[in-house]
N, C-alpha and C positions, 0 to 999 in steps of 0.2 A: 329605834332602829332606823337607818336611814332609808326612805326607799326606794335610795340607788341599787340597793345591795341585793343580791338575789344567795337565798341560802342555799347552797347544796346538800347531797345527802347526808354528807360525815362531819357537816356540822362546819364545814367553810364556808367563806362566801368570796362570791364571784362580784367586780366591779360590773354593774351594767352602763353599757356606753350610751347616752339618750343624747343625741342633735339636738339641737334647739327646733329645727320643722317637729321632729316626731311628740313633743311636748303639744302641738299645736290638732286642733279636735277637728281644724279642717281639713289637716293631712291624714290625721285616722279615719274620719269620714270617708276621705278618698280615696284609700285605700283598699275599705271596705268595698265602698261600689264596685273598683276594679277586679276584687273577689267575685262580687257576685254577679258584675259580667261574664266575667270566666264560666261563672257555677249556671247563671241562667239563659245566656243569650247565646253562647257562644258552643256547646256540648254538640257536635253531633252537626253542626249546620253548613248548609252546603256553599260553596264557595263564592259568594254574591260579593263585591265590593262593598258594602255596607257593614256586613260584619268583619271586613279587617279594619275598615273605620272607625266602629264602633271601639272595638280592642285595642286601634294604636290612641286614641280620645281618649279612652277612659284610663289609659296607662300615662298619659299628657300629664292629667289632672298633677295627682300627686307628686310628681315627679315636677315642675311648676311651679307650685307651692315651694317644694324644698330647694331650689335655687335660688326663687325671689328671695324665702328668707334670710340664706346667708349674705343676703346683697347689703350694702350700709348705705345707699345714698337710698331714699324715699322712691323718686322717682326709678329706679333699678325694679325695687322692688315691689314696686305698682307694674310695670311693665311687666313679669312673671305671672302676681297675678291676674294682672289681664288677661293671658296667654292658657292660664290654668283656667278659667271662666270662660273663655272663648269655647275650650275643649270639653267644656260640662254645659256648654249651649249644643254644641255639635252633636255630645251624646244623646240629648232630649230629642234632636231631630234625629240621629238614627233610631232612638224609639220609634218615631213617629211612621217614619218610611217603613219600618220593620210592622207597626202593625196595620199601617195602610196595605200595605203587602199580604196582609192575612198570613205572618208568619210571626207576629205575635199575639197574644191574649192579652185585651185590656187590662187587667187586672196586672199582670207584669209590666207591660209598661207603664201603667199608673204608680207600682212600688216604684219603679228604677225614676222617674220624675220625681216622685218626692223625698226621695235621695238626691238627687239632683238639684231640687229647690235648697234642700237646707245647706249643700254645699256651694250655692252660688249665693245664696245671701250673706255667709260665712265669709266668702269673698269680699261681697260687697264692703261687710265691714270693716276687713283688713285693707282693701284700697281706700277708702274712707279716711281710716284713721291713720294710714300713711301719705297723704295727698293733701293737697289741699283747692282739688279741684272745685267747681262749681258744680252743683246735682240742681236738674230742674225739680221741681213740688210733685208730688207723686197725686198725679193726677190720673181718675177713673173714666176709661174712654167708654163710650156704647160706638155700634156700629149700627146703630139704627138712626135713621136720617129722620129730621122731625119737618 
């Protein structure tokens, strides 16, 4: 069976329409986070500039993604995801301010960051493999002076 096809109750099936972004596990990812901004950051909070930041960044993401990817030149669509990476660095820092602020729980912000890692590495590899820029050697800094 194909699994384009979504069966109904009486035994039809329905064409499902899937874009080429929505096949893509970085636009479910970010989709997802901007769910559970909604679900966890967003409920009930009082009206700071940071949480409309947060809400219009993590709505960036996906929406990002699926621009660049109907883009055909490389560089198009490196620029997109840059733009979507940009806006899942932003979201990290409104974590951050949010729980400097004593208006989140570490534990929430550490989930929403490691959603956030694996959709900026997700990126990485998509501007990667569509570039052909130059990446310095992933080098471990200390901040301790010797």
């Amino acid at each position: 069976m194909n699994n384009n096809l979504t069966q109904l109750s009486k035994g039809k099936f329905l064409n499902k329409v899937l874009f080429d972004h929505e096949k893509l596990n970085v636009y479910q990812n970010a989709l997802d986070f901007a769910g559970w901004v909604d679900k966890k950051i967003l409920p009930g909070k009082k009206k700071l500039g940071v949480y409309g930041q947060i809400d219009r960044a993590s709505t960036s993401i996906p929406l990002n993604i699926a621009e660049g990817n109907g883009k055909y030149s490389s560089k198009d669509r490196c620029r997109y995801f840059d733009i979507a990476m940009g806006s899942a660095l932003e979201c990290a820092s409104c974590l951050d301010v949010l729980h400097r602020k004593n208006l989140l729980e570490s534990i929430i912000k550490d989930e929403g960051k490691e959603k956030l890692r694996v959709i900026v590495s997700m990126l990485i590899g998509l501007i990667k493999s569509n570039s052909n820029r130059t990446y310095e050697e992933v080098v471990n800094y200390s901040s301790k002076q010797k």
